[in-house]
N, C-alpha and C positions, 0 to 999 in steps of 0.2 A: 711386203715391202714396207718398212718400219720407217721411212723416210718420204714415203710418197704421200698424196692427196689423192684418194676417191673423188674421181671429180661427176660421176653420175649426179644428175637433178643439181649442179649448181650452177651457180646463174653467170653468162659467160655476157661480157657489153662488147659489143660489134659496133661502133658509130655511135650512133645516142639510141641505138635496139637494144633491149635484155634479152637472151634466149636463157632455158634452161638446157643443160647439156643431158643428153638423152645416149641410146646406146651407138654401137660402137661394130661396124660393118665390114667386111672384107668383100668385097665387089669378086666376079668373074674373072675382070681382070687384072686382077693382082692389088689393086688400089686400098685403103684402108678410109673409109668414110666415118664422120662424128653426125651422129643427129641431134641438132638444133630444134629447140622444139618455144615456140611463143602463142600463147591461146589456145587455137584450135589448129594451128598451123606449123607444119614440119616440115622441116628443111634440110640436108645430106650437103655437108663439104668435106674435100680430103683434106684428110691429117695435117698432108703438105702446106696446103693453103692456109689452114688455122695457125699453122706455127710460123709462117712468114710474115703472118698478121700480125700474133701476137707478139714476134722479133722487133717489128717495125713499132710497137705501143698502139695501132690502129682498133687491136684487139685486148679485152682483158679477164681473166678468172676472177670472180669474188671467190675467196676463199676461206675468209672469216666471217659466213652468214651464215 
């Protein structure tokens, strides 16, 4: 995809939190999960929720780092 961004290990801002973005899940039941990952601590949201987030500016990708 000559147009997209690798966004593995970049650094995604939630609120005034940095996560870096980790992999990338398909649940039992149907759902598609991103892992969030800061420190020593990881965190699982669906796709859904990331992108309503990031729709609303609540959430954002650095993608020139």
């Amino acid at each position: 995809m000559r147009d997209a961004i690798l966004l593995k290990q970049k650094p995604l801002v939630r609120g005034s939190e940095e996560f870096k973005i980790g992999d990338t899940y398909l649940a039992a039941n149907g759902e598609f999960y991103i892992e969030l990952k800061k420190g020593g601590s990881t965190m699982n949201i669906r796709i859904q929720e990331l992108m309503a987030e990031m729709n609303s500016g609540a959430t954002k990708i650095k993608v020139n780092t």
